[in-house]
C-alpha positions as CSV (number, residue, x, y, z in Angstrom):
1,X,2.0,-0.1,4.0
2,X,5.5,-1.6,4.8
3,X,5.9,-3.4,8.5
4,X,9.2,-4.2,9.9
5,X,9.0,-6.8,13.0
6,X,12.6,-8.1,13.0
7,X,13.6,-5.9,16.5
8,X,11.1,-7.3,19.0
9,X,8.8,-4.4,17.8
10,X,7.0,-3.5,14.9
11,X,7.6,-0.6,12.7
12,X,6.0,1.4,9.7
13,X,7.4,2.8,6.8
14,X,6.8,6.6,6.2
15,X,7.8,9.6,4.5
16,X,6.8,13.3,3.9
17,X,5.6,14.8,0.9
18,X,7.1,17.1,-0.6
19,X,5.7,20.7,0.1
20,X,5.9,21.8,-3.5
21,X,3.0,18.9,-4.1
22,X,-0.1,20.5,-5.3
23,X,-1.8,17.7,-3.3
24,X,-1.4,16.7,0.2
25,X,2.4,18.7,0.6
26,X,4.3,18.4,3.8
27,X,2.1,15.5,5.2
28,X,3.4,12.0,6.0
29,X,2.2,9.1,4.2
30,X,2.5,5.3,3.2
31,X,4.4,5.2,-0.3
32,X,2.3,4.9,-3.0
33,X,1.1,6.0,-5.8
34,X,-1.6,5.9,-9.3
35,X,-1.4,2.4,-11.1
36,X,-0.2,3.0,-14.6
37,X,-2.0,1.6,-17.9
38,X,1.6,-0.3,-18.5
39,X,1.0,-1.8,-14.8
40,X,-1.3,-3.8,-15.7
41,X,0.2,-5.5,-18.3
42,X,3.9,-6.0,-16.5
43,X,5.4,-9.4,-15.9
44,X,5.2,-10.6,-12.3
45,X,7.5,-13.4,-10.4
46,X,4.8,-14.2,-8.0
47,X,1.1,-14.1,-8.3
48,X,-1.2,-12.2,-5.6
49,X,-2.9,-14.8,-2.8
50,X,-5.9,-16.7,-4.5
51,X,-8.3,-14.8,-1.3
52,X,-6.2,-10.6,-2.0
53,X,-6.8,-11.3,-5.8
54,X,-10.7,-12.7,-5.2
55,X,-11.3,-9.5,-3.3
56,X,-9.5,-7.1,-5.3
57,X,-11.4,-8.3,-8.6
58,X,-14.5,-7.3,-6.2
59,X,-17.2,-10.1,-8.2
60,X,-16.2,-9.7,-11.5
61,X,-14.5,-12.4,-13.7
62,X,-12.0,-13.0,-16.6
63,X,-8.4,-12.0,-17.4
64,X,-9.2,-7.9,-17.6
65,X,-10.3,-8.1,-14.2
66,X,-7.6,-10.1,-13.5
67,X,-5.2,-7.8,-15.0
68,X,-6.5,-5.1,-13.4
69,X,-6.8,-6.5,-9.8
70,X,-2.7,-7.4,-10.8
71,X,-2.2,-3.9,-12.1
72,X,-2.9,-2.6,-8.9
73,X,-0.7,-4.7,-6.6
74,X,2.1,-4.0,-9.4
75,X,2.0,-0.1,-9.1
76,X,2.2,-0.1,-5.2
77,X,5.2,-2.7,-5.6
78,X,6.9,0.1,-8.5
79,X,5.8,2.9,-6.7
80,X,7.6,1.9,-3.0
81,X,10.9,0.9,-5.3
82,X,10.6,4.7,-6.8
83,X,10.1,6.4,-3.3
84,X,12.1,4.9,-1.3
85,X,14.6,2.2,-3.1
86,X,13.4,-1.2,-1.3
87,X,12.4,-3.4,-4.3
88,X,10.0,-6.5,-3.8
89,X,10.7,-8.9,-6.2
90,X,13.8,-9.8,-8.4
91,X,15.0,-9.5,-11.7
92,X,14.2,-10.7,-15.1
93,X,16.4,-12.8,-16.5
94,X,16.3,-11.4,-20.1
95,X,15.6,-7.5,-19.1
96,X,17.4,-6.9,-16.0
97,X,14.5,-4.9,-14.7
98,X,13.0,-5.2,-11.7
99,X,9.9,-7.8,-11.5
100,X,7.5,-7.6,-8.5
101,X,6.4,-10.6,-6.4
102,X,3.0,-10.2,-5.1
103,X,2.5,-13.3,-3.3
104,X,3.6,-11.1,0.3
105,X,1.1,-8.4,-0.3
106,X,-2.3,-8.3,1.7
107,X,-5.4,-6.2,1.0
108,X,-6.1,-4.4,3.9
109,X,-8.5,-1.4,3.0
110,X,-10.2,1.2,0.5
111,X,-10.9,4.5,0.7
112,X,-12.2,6.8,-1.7
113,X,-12.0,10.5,-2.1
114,X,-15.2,12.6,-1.0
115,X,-17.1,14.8,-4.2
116,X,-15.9,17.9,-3.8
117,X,-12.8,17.3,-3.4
118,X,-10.2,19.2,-6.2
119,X,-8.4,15.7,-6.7
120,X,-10.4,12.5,-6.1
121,X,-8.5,9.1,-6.2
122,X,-10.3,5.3,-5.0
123,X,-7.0,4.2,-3.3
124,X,-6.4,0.7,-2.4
125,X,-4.2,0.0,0.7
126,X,-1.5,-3.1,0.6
127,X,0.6,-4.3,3.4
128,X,3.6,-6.5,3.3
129,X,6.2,-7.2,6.1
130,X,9.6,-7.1,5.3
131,X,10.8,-10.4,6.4
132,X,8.3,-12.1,4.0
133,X,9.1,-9.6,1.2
134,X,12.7,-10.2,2.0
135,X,13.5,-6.8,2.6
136,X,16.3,-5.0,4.3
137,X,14.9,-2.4,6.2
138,X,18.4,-0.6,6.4
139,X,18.1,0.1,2.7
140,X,15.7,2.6,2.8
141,X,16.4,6.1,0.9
142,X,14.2,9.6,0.0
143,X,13.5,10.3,-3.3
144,X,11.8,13.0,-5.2
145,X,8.5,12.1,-4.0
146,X,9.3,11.4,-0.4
147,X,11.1,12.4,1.9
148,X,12.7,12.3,5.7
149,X,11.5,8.2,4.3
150,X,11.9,6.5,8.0
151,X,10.6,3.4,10.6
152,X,8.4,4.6,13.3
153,X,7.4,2.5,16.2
154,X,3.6,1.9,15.6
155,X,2.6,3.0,19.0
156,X,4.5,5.9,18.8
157,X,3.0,8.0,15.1
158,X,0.1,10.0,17.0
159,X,2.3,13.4,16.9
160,X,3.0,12.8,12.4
161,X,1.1,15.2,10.3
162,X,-1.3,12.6,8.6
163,X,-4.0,12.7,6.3
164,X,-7.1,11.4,8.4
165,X,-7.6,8.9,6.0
166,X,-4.1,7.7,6.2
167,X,-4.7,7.7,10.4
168,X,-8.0,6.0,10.1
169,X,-6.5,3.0,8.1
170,X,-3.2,2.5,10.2
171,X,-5.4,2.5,13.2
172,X,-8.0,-0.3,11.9
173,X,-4.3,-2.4,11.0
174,X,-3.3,-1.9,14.2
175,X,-6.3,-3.3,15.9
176,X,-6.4,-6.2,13.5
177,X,-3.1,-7.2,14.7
178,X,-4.0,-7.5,18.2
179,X,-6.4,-9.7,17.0
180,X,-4.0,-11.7,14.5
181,X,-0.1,-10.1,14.0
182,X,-0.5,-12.5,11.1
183,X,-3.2,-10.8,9.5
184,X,-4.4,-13.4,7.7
185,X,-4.4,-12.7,3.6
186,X,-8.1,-13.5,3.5
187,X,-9.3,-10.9,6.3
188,X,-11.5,-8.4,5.5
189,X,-10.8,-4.8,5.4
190,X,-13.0,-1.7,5.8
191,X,-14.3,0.6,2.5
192,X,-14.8,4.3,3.1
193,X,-16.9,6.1,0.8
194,X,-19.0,9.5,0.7
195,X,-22.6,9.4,-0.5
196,X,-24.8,12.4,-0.8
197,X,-22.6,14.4,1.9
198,X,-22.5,11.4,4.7
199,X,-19.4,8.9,4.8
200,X,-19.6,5.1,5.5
201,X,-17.6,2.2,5.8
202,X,-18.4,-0.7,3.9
203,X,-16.4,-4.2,4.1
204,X,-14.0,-5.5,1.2
């Protein structure tokens, strides 16, 4: 989740899938996208906060978890670049690939698919804002993935064809920013999960 505050308002990054998508077509959505094997082993210029990489490594310990915790950041960061063209990070000085800084990236919720489902996925949600990322919201472009990719006024998203889970999460972010537009890397997010057909919320 990508917010833009540098107009006196804030404003979220969207885009529509495309309707040929076997899953979820024609519905607007943060970019994103699955973490790659490779992701987890990609150089980085900046490392998560010590409190998004403690709670993305969820209790366990050691560099896999590490990696993995990493690995995760790493795909949103490649995955917003392929969808949409803004790129957080720089690049390497011997490649001339793009590297991801994660240091702007906060951990703001979880949410996993219900059984049943045809396609299940245990999504993490990041958020960055574009002035810390050092982003040019102007840059934006569709892709093959997304598209109609455009800022919408927070307050103003209730008419978008969403996914409920995508709804759900944007509205718990908005209400944490009433409490604290900083939002703070170490707050705590909410965890939705199905078990044995009832849905909960746990905490991250």
């Amino acid at each position: 989740m990508l917010l833009d505050r540098g107009q006196g308002r804030v404003r979220v990054l969207m885009g529509k899938r495309d309707r040929k998508h076997a899953f979820m077509p024609d519905v607007y959505v943060f970019p994103g996208g699955r973490r790659d094997r490779a992701d987890m082993f990609r150089a980085f210029a900046t490392d998560l906060h010590p409190d998004v990489l403690r709670r993305l490594m969820e209790g366990n310990q050691g560099d896999a978890a590490r990696r993995r915790a990493r690995g995760l950041a790493i795909a949103a960061i490649r995955e917003l670049q392929e969808e949409t063209g803004l790129v957080i990070g720089g690049k390497d000085a011997h490649s001339h690939t793009s590297i991801a800084s994660l240091s702007c990236l906060r951990y703001v919720a979880r949410a996993i698919t219900p059984p049943g489902n045809i396609r299940r996925f245990d999504t993490r949600f990041f958020l960055a804002f574009t002035d810390e990322a050092g982003l040019d919201p102007a840059q934006i472009r569709d892709s093959d993935e997304l598209q109609d990719v455009r800022w919408l006024d927070i307050e103003d998203i209730s008419g978008l064809n969403m996914p409920s889970i995508t709804q759900t999460i944007f509205e718990h972010v908005k209400m944490q920013m009433k409490l604290d537009p900083s939002l703070p890397f170490g707050s705590s997010g909410p965890f939705y999960f199905a078990r044995r057909g009832r849905f909960h919320c746990g905490i991250i």
